[in-house]
C-alpha positions, 0 to 999 in steps of 0.5 A: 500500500502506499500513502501521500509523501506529505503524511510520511514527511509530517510522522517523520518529524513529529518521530524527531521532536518526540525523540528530543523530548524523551532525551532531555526528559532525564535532564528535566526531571533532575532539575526539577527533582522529579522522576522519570523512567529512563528506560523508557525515555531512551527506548522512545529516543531510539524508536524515534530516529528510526521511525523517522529514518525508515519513512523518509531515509529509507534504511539500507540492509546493514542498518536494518538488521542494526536497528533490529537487534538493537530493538529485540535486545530492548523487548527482551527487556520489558519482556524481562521486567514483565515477568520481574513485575509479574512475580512480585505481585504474586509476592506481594512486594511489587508495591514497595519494589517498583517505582510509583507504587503500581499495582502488579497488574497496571506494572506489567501491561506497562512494560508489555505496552514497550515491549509490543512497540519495541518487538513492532520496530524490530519486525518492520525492520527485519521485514524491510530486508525482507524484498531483497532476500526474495529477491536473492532467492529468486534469483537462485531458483530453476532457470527453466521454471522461473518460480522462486523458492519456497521461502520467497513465497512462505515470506510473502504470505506469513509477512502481511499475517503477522503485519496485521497482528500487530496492527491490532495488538499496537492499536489496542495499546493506542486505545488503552494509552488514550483510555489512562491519560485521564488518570496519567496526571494522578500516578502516585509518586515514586517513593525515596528511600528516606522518605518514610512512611509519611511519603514527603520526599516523594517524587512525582512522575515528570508530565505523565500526560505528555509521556503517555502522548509520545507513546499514542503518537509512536503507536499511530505511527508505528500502524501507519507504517504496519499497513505499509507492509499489507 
């Protein structure tokens, strides 16, 4: 499928301006003795460079298949926290053990939401080389016949299946994204370890509200660039 070159050039610059908020995200909230979640922020500097550079640079192979180990490496990491998350409710530590005092539940559909984004990104780039590898198949079929391997032809098919599946996984967390903004801006504030009981050097969430945008308007970006591959 194809869109206008305008829309593409509009998501590449909001991917930038997203991605310059996210790093000097940690420097605000030092400043302003606020927290944030760092992992976080620089998952969502890198998904935006590379946003912006897959719609309008066009990445070449080796930067590809870069990027995707790079964003596998940070999905095993939400994956890996999920799980952490997971576990400690069962425990029933994950109040004290976790920033902002989040239940287990709402901690692990948290980092499940960047682990989707961040395995999103990776299989959009692992599917970018995908053209050229079928074509390097093709070329390496019978001559007499012409018909590419099987994998060249498996590719095409499972490549759409798993490209509409995660349009549907991202554009669920986009409507749960949009659903939390109304609480966003109540998170309880990140325990200190002198704080006490009394919870008055607490730090609150650096623009909860603003975050969660960013990661709408990653998610509506990253569909739009999923239909691409249907």
């Amino acid at each position: 499928m194809t869109a206008p070159g305008w829309l593409s050039a509009v998501l590449a610059a909001v991917m930038v301006a997203i991605a310059g908020y996210c790093a000097i995200r940690p420097v605000v909230a030092r400043r302003w003795k606020r927290y944030t979640e760092h992992d976080v922020d620089l998952a969502h500097v890198l998904m935006g460079v590379a946003m912006a550079a897959m719609l309008e640079l066009r990445l070449t192979e080796p930067w590809d298949s870069a990027w995707a180990v790079v964003f596998a490496g940070a999905a095993a990491w939400f994956g890996g926290r999920a799980a952490l998350a997971r576990w400690r409710g069962r425990r029933g530590t994950a109040g004290r053990a976790e920033r902002g005092g989040r239940n287990a539940r709402s901690l692990t559909g948290h980092h499940l939401t960047h682990l989707l984004s961040c395995g999103g990104m990776a299989f959009m780039l692992l599917a970018a080389t995908a053209p050229r590898t079928a074509r390097v198949m093709s070329m390496a079929s019978a001559p007499a016949t012409g018909r590419p391997v099987a994998g060249a032809s498996a590719a095409a098919v499972v490549l759409p299946v798993l490209a509409l599946g995660l349009v549907l996984a991202t554009a669920g967390s986009v409507v749960l994204a949009t659903d939390r903004l109304a609480v966003a801006a109540v998170r309880p504030a990140r325990q200190l370890p002198s704080s006490g009981q009394d919870g008055a050097n607490a730090l609150p969430l650096l623009c909860p509200r603003l975050a969660g945008s960013c990661q709408i308007a990653m998610g509506i970006a990253m569909i739009y660039m999923l239909v691409q591959l249907l």
